[in-house]
C-alpha positions in Angstrom: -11.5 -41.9 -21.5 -9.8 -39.0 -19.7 -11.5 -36.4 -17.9 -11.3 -32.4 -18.9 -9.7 -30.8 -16.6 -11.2 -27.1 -15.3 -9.7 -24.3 -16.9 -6.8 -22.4 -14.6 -8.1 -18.9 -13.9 -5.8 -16.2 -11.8 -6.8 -13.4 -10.2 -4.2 -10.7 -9.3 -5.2 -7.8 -7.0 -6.2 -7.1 -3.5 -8.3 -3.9 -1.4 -12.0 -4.0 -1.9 -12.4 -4.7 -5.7 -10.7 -8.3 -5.4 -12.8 -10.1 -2.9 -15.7 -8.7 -4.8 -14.4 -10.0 -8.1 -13.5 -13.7 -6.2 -17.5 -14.0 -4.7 -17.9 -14.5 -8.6 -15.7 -16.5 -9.6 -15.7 -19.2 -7.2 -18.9 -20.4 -8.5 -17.8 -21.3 -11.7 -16.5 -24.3 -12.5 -12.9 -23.4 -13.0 -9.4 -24.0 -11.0 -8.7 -21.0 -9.0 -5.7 -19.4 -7.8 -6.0 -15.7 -5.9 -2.9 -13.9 -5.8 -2.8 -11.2 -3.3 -0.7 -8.2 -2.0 1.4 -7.8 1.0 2.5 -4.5 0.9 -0.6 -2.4 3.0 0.5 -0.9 6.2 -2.7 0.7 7.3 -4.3 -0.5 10.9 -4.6 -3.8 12.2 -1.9 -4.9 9.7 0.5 -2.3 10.0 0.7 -3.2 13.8 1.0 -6.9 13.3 3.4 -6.3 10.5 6.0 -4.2 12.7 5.5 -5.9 15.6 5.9 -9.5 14.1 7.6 -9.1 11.0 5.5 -10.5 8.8 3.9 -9.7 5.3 0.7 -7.9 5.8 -2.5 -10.3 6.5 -5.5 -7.5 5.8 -6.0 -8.5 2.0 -5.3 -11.9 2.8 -8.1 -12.2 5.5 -10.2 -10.6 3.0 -10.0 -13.0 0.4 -10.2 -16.0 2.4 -13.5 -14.7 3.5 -14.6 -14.0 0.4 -13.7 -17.1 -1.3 -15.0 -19.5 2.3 -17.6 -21.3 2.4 -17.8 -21.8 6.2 -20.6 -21.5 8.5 -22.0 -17.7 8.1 -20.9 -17.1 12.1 -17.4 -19.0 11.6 -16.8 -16.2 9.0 -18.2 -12.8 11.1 -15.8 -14.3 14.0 -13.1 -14.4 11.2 -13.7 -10.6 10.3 -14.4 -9.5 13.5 -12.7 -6.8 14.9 -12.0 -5.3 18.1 -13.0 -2.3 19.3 -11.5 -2.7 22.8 -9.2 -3.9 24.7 -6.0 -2.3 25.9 -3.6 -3.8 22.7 -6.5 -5.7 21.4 -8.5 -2.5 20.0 -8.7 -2.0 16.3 -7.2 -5.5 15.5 -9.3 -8.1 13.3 -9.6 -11.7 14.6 -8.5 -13.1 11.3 -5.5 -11.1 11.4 -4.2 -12.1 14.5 -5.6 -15.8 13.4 -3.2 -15.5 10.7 0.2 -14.3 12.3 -0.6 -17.0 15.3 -0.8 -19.7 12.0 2.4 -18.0 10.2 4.2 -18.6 14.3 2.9 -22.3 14.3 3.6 -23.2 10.8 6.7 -21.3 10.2 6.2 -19.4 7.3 3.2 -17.2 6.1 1.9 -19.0 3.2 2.2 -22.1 5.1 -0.3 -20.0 7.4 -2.6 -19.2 4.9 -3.3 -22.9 3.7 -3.8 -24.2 6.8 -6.6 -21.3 7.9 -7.6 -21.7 4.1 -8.8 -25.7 5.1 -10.3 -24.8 8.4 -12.4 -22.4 6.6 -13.2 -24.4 3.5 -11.7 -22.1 0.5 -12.4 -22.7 -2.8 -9.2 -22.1 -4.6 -5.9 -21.5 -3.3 -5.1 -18.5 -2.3 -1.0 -17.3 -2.2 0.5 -14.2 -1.1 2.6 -12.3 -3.6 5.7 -13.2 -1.3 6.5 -14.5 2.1 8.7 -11.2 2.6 7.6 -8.4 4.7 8.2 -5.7 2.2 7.2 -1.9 1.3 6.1 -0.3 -1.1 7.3 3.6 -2.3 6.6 5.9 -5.0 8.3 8.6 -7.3 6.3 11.2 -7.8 6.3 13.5 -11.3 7.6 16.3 -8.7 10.5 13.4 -8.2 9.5 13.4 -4.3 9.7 10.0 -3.0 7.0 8.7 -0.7 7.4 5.5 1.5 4.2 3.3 2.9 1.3 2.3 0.8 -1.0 4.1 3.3 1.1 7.3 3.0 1.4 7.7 -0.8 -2.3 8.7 -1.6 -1.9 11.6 1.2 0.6 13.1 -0.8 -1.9 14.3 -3.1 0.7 14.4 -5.8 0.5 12.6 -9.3 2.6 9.6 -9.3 5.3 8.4 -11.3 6.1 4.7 -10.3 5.6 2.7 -7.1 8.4 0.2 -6.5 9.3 -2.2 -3.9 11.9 -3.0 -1.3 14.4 -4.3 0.2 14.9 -5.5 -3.2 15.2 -8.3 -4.4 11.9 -9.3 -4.1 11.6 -12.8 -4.1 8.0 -13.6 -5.1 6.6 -17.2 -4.3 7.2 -19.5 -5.8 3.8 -21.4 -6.6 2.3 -17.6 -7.8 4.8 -17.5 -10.6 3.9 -20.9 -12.0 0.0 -20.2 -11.3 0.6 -17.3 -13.3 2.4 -19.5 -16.5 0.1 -21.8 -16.2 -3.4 -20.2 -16.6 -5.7 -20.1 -19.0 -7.2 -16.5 -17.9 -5.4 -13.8 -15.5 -7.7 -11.5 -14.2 -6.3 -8.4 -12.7 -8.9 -7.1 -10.7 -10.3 -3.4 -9.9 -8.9 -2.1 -6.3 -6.6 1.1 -5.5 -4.3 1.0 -8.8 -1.2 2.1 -7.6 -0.9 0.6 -3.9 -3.3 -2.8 -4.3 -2.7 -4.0 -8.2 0.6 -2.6 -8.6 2.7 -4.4 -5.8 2.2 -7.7 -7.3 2.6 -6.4 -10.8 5.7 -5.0 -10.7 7.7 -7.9 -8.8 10.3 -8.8 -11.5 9.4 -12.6 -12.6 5.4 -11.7 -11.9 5.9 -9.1 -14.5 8.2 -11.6 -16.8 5.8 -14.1 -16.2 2.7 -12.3 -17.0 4.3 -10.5 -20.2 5.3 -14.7 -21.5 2.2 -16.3 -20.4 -0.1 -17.6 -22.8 -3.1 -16.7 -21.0 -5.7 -14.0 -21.8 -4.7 -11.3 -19.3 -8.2 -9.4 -18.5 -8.1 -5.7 -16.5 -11.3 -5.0 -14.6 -11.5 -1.6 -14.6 -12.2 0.5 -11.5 -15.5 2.4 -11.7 -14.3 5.2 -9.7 -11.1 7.5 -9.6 -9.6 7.4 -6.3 -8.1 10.9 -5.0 -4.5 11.1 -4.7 -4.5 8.1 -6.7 -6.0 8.1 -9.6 -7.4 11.9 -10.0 -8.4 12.0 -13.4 -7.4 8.8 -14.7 -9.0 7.5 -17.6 -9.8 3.8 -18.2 -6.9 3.6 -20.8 -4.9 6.0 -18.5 -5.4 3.2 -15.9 -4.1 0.4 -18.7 -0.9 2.8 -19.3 0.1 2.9 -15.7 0.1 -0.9 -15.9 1.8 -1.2 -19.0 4.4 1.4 -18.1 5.2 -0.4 -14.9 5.4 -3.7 -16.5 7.5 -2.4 -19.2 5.8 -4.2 -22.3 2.1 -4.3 -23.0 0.4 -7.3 -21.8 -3.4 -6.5 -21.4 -5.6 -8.0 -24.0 -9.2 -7.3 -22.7 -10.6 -4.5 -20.8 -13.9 -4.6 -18.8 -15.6 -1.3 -18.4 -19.0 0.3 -17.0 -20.6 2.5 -19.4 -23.6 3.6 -18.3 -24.1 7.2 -16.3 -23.2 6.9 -12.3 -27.1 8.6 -10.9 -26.5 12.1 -9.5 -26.8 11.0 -5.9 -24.3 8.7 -6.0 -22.0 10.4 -7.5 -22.8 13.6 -5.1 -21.7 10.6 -2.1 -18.4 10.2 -3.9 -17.7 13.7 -4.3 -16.9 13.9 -0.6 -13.7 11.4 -1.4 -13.0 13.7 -4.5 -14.2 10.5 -6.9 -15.5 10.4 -9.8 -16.6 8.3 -12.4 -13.6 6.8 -14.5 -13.5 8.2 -18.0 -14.8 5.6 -20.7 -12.2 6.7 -23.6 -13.4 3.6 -25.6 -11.4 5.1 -29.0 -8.5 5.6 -27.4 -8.8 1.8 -25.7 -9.4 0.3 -29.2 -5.9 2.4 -30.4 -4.3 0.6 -27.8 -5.6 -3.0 -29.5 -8.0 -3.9 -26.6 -10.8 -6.1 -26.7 -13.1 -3.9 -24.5 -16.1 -5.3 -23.2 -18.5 -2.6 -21.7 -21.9 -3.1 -19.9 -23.6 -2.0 -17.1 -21.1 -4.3 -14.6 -22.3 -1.8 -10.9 -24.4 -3.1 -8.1 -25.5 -0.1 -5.7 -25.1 -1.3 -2.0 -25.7 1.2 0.8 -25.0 4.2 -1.2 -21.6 2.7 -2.5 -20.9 1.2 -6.0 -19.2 -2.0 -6.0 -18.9 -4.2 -9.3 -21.8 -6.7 -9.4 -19.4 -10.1 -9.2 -22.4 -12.2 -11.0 -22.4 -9.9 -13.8 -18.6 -9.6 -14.1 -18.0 -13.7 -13.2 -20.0 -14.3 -16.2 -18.3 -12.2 -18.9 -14.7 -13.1 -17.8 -15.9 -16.7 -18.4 -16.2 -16.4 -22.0 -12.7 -16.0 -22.1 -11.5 -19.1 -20.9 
């Protein structure tokens, strides 16, 4: 008698709102695969990424801490980071633990499994590409602006992100996790300079829009200035759909209960607020939209409570 195999869920993303999402997911019974950005050029990686040419290891430190199940103080010396040291300052361990395993290995995703064993991931986890690459963006204004970190100073609305030096070539192994799955999850994070950079890689984006697979968007809580000011939930769907060129979202997962006063009054300082819940316009656009209370409150912040979320992306596969 053959045995049933786990079903194959994705997740697409990076930033804060896809380790958050993956703390959820690996305990469910299900085949993982995290596929994460390398386009940020903030900090720690920024410097690694000029000074080795490599793609950027931030998001991908994240998620292998996130989706670990080492000893608690294997993992804190893994996100440790630096605060002195002439060179050494500002830099986290698992970054550097990262390019040293890209030098020894030879390549970076060759890296990322071998860090991935030591610390005992659940999943696999694969970077968008092995390219160091950057990302840009037309704004309405037509102004173009180069560096992930730089295009939410600009304050302006954006147009389109893009990539280069172009082609991209994406890996392999993400495109076929990606036709494969049962369930893609693209998780919440910044929309335009986390999500976006793996969306809009050419045969990502063809592979996505031909899977068979449930594609699921969790939905950020929060606008993020120079970002997303203003955005909607279904404005945030467009901006995916426009980028990918077809639409490919089936299911939508939204919080829909009022943000307290005092929360929102912390996020006012980062000119956020609370993402509209246009649930009519959502249902025009033939979504399934699933809305709950999905927020946990941590410290003052708002972060999606992965439990919560874990367990209603599971009834889709």
């Amino acid at each position: 008698m053959g045995t049933v195999s786990n079903p194959k869920v994705v997740a697409i993303g990076g930033g804060t709102g896809m380790p958050v999402l993956l703390r959820g997911l690996k305990k469910l019974p299900i085949d993982l695969t995290a596929i994460v950005t390398v386009a940020d050029d903030g900090g720690s990686t920024g410097r690694i990424r000029n000074e080795m040419e490599i793609p950027a290891p931030g998001d991908i430190r994240n998620v292998i801490a996130a989706l670990s199940d080492a000893e608690p103080m294997l993992l804190e010396l893994f996100q440790h980071r630096f605060t002195q040291g002439n060179g050494l300052s500002g830099h986290s361990m698992g970054n550097l633990l990262l390019a040293a395993m890209t030098s020894v290995t030879g390549n970076f995703n060759n890296g990322i499994k071998e860090i991935s064993r030591v610390l005992n991931v659940k999943g696999k986890i694969y970077p968008i590409s092995n390219e160091n690459m950057s990302l840009h963006a037309e704004m309405v204004d037509g102004e173009i602006v180069s560096g992930e970190s730089n295009i939410p100073l600009a304050q302006k609305k954006i147009k389109r992100v893009f990539l280069e030096p172009q082609p991209v070539k994406p890996l392999p192994n993400a495109v076929r996790a990606i036709k494969s799955a049962d369930l893609i999850v693209i998780s919440p994070g910044s929309l335009y300079t986390s999500i976006m950079p793996n969306l809009i890689v050419p045969q990502v984006k063809e592979a996505i829009a031909s899977s068979k697979a449930k594609v699921v968007y969790v939905c950020n809580a929060m606008t993020q200035d120079g970002e997303t000011t203003n955005y909607s939930a279904a404005d945030h769907v467009k901006a995916i759909h426009d980028h990918i060129g077809e639409p490919c979202i089936d299911a939508i997962v939204v919080h829909n209960k009022i943000i307290p006063d005092k929360i929102q009054a912390l996020y006012k300082s980062e000119n956020a607020t609370p993402v509209t819940f246009d649930e009519k316009r959502l249902n025009k656009m033939g979504l399934h939209v699933i809305a709950g209370n999905i927020l946990a409150e941590s410290n003052g912040t708002l972060r999606h409570d992965n439990e919560k979320i874990a367990s209603l992306l599971f009834d889709f596969v």
